[in-house]
C-alpha positions in Angstrom: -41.1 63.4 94.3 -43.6 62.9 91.3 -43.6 66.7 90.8 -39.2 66.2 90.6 -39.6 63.7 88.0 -42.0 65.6 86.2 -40.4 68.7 86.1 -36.6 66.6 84.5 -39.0 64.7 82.3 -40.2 68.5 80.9 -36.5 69.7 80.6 -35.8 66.6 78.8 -38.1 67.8 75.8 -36.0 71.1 75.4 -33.4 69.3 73.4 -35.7 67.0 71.7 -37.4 69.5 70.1 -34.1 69.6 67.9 -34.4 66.8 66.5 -37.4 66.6 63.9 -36.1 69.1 61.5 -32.8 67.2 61.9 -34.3 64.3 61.4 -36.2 65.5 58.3 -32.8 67.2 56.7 -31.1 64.0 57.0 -34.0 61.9 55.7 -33.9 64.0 52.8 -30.2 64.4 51.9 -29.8 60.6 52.0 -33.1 60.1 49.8 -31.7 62.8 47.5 -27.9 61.1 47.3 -29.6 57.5 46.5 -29.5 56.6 42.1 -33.2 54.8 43.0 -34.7 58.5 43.2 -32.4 60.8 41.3 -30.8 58.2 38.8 -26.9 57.3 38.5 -25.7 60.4 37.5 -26.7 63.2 40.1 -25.8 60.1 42.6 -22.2 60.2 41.6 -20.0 61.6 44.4 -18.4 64.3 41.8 -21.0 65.4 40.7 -21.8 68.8 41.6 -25.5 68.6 43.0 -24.3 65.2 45.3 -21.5 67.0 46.9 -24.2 70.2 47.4 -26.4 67.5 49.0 -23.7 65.8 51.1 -22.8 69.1 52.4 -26.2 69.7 53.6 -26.4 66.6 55.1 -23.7 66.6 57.0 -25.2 69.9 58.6 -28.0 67.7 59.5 -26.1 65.1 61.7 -25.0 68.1 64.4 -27.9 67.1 66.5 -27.6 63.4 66.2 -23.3 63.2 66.3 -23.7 65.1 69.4 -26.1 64.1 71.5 -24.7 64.1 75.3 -23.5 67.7 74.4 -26.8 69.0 73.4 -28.8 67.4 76.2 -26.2 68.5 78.8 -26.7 72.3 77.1 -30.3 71.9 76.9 -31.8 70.9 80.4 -30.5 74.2 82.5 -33.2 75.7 80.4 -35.8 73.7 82.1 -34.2 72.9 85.1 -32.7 76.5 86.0 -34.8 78.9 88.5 -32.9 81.8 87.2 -30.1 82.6 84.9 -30.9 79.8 82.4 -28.2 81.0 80.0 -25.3 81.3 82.7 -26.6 77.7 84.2 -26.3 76.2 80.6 -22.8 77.4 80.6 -21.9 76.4 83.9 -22.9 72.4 82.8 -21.4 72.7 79.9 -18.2 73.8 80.9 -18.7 71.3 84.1 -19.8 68.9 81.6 -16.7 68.8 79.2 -14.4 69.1 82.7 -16.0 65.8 84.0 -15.1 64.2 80.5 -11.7 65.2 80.4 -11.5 64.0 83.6 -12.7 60.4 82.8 -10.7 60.6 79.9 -7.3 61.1 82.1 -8.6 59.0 85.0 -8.9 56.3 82.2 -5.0 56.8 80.6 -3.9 56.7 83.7 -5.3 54.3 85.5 -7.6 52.5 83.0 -6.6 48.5 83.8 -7.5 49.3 87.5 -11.2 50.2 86.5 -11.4 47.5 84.3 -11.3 50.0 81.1 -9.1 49.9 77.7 -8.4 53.6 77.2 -6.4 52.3 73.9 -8.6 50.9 72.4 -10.3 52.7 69.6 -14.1 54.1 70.3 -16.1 51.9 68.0 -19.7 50.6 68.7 -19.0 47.9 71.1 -16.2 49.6 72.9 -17.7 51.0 75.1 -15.8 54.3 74.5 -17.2 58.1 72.6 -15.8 61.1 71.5 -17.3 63.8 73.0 -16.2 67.7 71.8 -12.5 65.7 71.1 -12.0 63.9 74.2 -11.9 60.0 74.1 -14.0 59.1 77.6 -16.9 56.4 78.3 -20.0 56.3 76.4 -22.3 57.0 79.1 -24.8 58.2 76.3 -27.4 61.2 77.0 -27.5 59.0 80.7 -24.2 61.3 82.0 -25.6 64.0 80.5 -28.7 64.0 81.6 -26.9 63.4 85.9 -24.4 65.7 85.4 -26.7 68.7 84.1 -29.5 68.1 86.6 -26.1 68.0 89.4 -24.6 70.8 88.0 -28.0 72.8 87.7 -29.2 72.2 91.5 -25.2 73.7 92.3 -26.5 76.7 90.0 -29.8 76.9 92.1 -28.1 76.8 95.1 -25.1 79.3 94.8 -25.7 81.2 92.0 -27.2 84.0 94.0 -24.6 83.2 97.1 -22.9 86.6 98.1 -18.8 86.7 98.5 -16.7 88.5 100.3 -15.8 92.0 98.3 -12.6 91.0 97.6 -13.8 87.4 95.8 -16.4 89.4 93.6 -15.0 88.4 90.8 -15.8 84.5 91.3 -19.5 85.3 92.2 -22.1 83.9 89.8 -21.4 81.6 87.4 -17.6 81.3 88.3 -18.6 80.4 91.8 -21.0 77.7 90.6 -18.1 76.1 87.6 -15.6 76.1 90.6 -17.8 74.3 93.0 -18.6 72.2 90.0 -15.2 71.3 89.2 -14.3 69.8 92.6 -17.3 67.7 92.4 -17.0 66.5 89.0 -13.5 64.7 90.4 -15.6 62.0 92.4 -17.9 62.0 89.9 -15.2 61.1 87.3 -14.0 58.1 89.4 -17.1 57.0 90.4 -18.2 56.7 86.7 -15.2 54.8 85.9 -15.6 52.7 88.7 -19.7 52.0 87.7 -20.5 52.7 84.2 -18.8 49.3 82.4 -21.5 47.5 84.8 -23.9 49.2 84.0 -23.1 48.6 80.5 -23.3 45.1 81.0 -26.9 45.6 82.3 -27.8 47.8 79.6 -26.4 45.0 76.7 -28.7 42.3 78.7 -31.5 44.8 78.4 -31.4 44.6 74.9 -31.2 41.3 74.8 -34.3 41.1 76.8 -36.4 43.4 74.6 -35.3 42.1 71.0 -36.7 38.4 72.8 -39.3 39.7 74.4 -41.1 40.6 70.8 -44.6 41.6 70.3 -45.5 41.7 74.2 -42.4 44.5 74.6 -43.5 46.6 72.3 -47.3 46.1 73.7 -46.3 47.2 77.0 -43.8 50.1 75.8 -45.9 51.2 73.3 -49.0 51.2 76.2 -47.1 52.8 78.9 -45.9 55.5 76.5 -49.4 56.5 75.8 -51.1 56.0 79.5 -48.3 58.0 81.2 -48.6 61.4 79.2 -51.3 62.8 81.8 -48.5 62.7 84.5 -45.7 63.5 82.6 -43.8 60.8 83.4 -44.1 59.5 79.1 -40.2 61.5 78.7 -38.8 58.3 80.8 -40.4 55.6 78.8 -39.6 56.7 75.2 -36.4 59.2 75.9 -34.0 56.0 76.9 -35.3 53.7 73.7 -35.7 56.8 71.3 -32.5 59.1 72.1 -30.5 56.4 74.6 -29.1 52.6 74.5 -32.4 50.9 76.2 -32.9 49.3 72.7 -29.9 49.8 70.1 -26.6 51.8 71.3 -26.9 55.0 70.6 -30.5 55.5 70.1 -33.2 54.2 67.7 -33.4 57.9 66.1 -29.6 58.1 65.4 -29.4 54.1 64.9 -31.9 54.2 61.9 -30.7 57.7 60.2 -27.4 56.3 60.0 -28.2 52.7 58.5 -31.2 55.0 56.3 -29.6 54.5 53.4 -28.5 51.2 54.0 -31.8 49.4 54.4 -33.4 52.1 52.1 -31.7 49.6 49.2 -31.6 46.5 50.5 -34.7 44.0 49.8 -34.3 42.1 52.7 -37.9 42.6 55.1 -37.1 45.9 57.6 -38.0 43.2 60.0 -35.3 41.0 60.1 -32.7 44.4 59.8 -33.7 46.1 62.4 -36.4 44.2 64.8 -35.7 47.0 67.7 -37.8 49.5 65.0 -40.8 47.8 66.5 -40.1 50.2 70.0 -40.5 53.2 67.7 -44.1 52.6 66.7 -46.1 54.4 68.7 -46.5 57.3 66.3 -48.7 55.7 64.7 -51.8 56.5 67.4 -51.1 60.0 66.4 -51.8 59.3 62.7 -54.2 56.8 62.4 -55.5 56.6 65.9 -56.5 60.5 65.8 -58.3 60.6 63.3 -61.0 57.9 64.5 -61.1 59.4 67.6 -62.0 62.9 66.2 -64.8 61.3 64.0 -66.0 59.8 67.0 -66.4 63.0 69.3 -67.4 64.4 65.5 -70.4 61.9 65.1 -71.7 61.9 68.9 -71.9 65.4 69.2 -75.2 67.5 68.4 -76.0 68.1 64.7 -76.5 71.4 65.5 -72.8 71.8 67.6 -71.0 69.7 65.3 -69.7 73.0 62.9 -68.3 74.3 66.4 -67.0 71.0 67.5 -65.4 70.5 63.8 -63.9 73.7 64.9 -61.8 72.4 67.9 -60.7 68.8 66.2 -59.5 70.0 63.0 -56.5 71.6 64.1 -55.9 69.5 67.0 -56.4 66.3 64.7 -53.9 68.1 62.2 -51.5 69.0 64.9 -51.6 65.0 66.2 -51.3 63.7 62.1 -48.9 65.9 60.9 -45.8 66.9 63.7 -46.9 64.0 66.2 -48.3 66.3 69.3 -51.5 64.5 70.3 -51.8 66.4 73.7 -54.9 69.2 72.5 -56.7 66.7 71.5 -56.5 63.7 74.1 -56.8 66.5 76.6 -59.9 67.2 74.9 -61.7 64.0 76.2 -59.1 63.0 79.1 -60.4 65.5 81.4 -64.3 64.1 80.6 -63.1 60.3 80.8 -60.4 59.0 81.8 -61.6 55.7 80.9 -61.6 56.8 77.4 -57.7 57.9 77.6 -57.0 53.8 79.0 -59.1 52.5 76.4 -56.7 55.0 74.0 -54.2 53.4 75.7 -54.8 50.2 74.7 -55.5 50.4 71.3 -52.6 52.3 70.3 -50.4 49.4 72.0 -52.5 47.2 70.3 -52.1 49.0 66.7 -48.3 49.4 67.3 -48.2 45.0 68.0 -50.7 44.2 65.5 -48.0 46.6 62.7 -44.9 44.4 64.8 -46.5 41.1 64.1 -46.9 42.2 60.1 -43.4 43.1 60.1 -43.6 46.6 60.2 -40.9 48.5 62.1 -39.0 51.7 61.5 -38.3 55.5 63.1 -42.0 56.3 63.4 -42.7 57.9 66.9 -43.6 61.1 65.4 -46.0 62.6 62.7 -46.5 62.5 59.0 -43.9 65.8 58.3 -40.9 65.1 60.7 -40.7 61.5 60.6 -43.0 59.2 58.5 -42.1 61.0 55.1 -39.1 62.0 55.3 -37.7 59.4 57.4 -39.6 56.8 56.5 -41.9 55.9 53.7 -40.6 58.1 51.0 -36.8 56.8 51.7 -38.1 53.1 51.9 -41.0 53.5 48.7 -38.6 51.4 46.4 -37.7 48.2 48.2 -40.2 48.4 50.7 -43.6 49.3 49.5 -45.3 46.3 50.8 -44.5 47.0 54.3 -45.8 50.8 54.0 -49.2 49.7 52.5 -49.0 46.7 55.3 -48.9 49.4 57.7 -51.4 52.0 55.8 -53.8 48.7 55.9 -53.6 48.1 59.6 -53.8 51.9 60.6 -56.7 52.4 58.3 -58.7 49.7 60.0 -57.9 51.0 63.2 -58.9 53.9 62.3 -62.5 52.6 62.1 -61.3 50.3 65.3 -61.2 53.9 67.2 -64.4 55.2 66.0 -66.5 52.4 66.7 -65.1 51.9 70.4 -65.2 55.7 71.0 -68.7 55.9 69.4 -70.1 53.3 71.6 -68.4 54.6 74.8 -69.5 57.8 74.4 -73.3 57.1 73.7 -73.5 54.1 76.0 -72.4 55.7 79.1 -73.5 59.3 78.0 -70.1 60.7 78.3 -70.4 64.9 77.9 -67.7 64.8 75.5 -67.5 68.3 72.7 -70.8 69.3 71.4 -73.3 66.9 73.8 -73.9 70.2 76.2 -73.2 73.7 75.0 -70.8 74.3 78.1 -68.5 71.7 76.4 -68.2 73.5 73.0 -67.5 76.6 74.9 -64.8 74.9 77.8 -65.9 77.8 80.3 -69.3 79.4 81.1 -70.1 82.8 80.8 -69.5 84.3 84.3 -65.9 82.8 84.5 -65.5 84.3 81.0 -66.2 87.9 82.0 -64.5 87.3 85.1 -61.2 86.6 83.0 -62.4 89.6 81.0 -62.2 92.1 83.9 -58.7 90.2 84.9 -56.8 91.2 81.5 -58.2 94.4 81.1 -55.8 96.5 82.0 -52.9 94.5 79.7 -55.2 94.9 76.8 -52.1 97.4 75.5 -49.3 94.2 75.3 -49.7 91.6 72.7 -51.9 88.4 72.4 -49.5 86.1 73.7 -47.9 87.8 76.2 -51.6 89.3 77.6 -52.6 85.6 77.9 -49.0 84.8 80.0 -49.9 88.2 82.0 -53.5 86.4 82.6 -52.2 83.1 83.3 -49.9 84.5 85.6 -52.8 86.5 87.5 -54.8 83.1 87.0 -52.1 81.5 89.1 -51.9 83.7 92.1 -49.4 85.9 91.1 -45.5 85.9 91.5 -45.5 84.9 94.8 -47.8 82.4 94.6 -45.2 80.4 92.0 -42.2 78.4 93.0 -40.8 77.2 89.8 -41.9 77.2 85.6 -41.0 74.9 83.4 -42.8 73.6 79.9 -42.7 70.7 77.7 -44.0 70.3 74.3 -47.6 71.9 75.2 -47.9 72.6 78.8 -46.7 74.8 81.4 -45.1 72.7 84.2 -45.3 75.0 87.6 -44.7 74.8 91.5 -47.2 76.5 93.5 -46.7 77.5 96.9 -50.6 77.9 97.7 -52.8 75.7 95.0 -55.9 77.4 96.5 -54.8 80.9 95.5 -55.8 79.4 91.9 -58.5 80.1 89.5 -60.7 77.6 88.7 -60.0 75.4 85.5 -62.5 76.9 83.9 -60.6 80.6 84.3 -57.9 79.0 82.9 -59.7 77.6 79.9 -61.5 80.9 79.5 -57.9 82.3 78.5 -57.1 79.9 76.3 -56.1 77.0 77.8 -56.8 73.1 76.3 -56.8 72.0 80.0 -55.5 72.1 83.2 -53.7 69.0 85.5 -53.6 69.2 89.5 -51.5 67.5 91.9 -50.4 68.5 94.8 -48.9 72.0 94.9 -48.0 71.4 90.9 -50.2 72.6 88.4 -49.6 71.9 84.2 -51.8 74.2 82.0 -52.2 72.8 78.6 -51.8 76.1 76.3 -50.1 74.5 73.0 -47.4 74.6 70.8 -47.1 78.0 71.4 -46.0 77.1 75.4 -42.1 78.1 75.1 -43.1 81.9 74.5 -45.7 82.3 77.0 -43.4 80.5 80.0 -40.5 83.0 78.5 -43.1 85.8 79.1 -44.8 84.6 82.2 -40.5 84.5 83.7 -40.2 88.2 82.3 -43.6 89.4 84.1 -42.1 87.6 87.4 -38.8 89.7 87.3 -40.8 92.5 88.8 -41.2 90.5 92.3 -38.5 88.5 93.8 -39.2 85.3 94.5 -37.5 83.7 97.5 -35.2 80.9 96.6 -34.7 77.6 98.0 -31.3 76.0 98.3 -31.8 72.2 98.9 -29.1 70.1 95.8 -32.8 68.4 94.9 -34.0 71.9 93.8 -33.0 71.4 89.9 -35.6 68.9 90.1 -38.5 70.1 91.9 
């Protein structure tokens, strides 16, 4: 079941990688159309460079104005076992159908289920407009149900032979029909549930904006501890991109009131106290940087030019786009005590920031959120809370170096640089080992002689069940986890780290992940892989 989860919560980020450059387009446009940056005159609507501007902003919002759609698009690509193109256009199709049939459910037969079809779909209403058709506002919530349904059909009967003379509904068509009679239950059964469930998503946030400083201590805590299994999608994914917080999302909540509390004076506190759930970027920034210093300062004098080696870029990586995972992975594997004690004090930073009345869209790094979305936007009526919160992250900056420093040296902890094996991640036998292994693909490129490696590394073809990635990590089932190379094979060719659990394996390889699972799929074309056909399979 954990291995399920894991593998949705690693679909999940397929769509989210869409939104930082969004994010930073919007942030932007709205800082460029404001007469506090560019003056009175560029500001004015008729003016030639604000109607360029508005146009480019309103290119921006595609992600955030159609959020259900995207998700719904975007999973098959992690969820699908083959065919990830056809799968994401059998949910979308499925997914549009099960709208429009909510959407004449709900005309029809809308005072039965409790529902005012009439009414128009403003915030409160509990009705959207998806693609042009009126329905309920299940957020990315249906989206995320119906694609994982809709995929596990796709897993199941894609493949499914017909008769000669129904060849022409095999495939996808096959799947989208199936699809289409299930969608009518699902439909109803929406109706039927989904304004309750409202109702217990409204008391949520009711609960969260009183619950204060100790909810975003425990969010902000359980975002960090939970990114070793995985499982971190499902703690930030409903408060970030769905209604656990604020309808609609924190990320499209805040770009669309940007402007709005860019010029107003009153504290960004008392505007929008649900920005406190979207604080735990600021580990990544601040946090990262004492930690590297730490591991800097406690390695060898004579390593520490290697070691500098290995946390600049993963320190940049963490500061600067918000992906902390080659460098926590750096010490997680050597301590886990040190990853809790991480943990902790980026929970702790995030309340201490709450308590000083800093909130805001800040879950990612410097370049896709904290500039652009943040800072720079609110410079001019809001200084005071930036260098509030450049205050508190510097001193936890030192915070981190001083626990991490003391850690490391009082319980001897082999972190980078204290032993030569750690500088290196592999020793030499494994290395020439790996060596003779990619050998014979020294003719294909860098990348795709690593994924030919990995994929040797893993047992082969057979030996793999499913592939799936998130941000930094490949995601895959194993049928046999002892037909494996060791983890130091796997670090040996390239890889930050590796995490095993039961017959699933992630390999930390690093932003460039999407390309190497793309090529790792292409090199498994050449041996068929038997399928399973359980409805649970989009998930496992």
């Amino acid at each position: 079941m954990l291995s399920q989860i894991q593998r949705f919560g690693g679909a999940m980020f397929t769509p989210v990688l869409l939104f930082p450059f969004a994010g930073m387009v919007v942030g932007i446009a709205i800082m460029l159309r404001s007469p506090m940056f560019v003056g009175e005159a560029l500001a004015d609507p008729t003016h030639l460079f604000a109607q360029i501007v508005h146009i480019i902003e309103e290119g921006g919002w595609t992600v955030f104005r159609n959020m259900p759609l995207i998700f719904a698009a975007g999973l098959p690509i992690g969820l699908a076992k083959q065919a990830q193109g056809r799968a994401c256009l059998a949910v979308l199709v499925s997914f549009l159908t099960w709208n429009y049939f909510i959407n004449a459910m709900g005309m029809t037969w809308g005072s039965y289920f409790g529902v005012d079809f009439t009414a128009e779909p403003t915030a409160g209403s509990g009705l959207t407009v998806i693609a042009g058709i009126k329905t309920l506002d299940t957020s990315i919530i249906g989206a995320i149900i119906i694609a994982g349904l809709v995929t596990a059909i796709h897993n199941r009967y894609f493949d499914k032979p017909l008769p000669v003379f129904l060849g022409i509904f095999q495939g996808s068509s096959f799947v989208v029909i199936i699809a289409f009679l299930v969608m009518i239950p699902c439909a109803w059964l929406t109706l039927l549930s989904w304004p309750k469930v409202q109702l217990g998503i409204e008391s949520l946030q009711v609960f969260l904006r009183s619950a204060g400083a100790l909810g975003v201590w425990v969010y902000t805590f359980l975002e960090r501890i939970l990114i070793p299994t995985g499982l971190h999608h499902f703690i930030y994914g409903p408060f970030i991109y769905g209604p656990a917080a604020v309808e609609g999302g924190i990320q499209v909540y805040w770009a669309q009131h940007l402007q709005e509390f860019s010029q107003s004076t009153v504290p960004l506190k008392t505007l929008f106290p649900e920005g406190g759930f979207a604080l735990h970027g600021n580990s990544k920034v601040f946090g990262s940087v004492g930690i590297a210093l730490a591991l800097y300062f406690t390695a060898s004098k004579e390593n520490r030019i290697k070691v500098a080696g290995l946390l600049i870029p993963a320190t940049l990586t963490a500061m600067l786009v918000g992906i902390t995972e080659p460098l926590e992975f750096t010490f997680l594997f050597i301590s886990p005590v040190l990853f809790a004690v991480h943990a902790v004090l980026a929970a702790t930073m995030a309340t201490v920031m709450y308590l000083f009345g800093v909130v805001g869209n800040m879950g990612g790094g410097l370049l896709d959120q904290f500039l652009p979305q943040n800072w720079i936007p609110m410079f001019h009526n809001h200084a005071s809370m930036i260098a509030t919160q450049i205050g508190i992250g510097i001193a936890f900056t030192g915070i981190y170096f001083v626990v991490f420093r003391t850690l490391i040296l009082r319980f001897n902890l082999k972190t980078p640089g204290r032993e030569e094996s750690e500088i290196k991640l592999y020793n030499k036998a494994d290395y020439q080992a790996a060596r003779k292994q990619t050998t014979a693909m020294a003719s294909q490129g860098a990348n795709n002689q690593q994924a030919a490696a990995f994929l040797q590394a893993l047992g082969g073809s057979d030996n793999i069940s499913s592939v799936n990635n998130c941000a930094t990590r490949l995601r895959i089932t194993l049928v046999d986890m002892a037909q494996t190379a060791s983890d130091d094979v796997f670090k040996a060719l390239g890889a930050h780290g590796v995490v095993r659990r039961g017959n699933g394996i992630q390999v930390i390889v690093g932003l460039h992940v999407p390309q190497v699972r793309d090529q790792i799929e292409a090199l498994m074309k050449t041996i068929p892989i038997p399928e399973k056909t359980t409805m649970m399979e989009a998930i496992s």
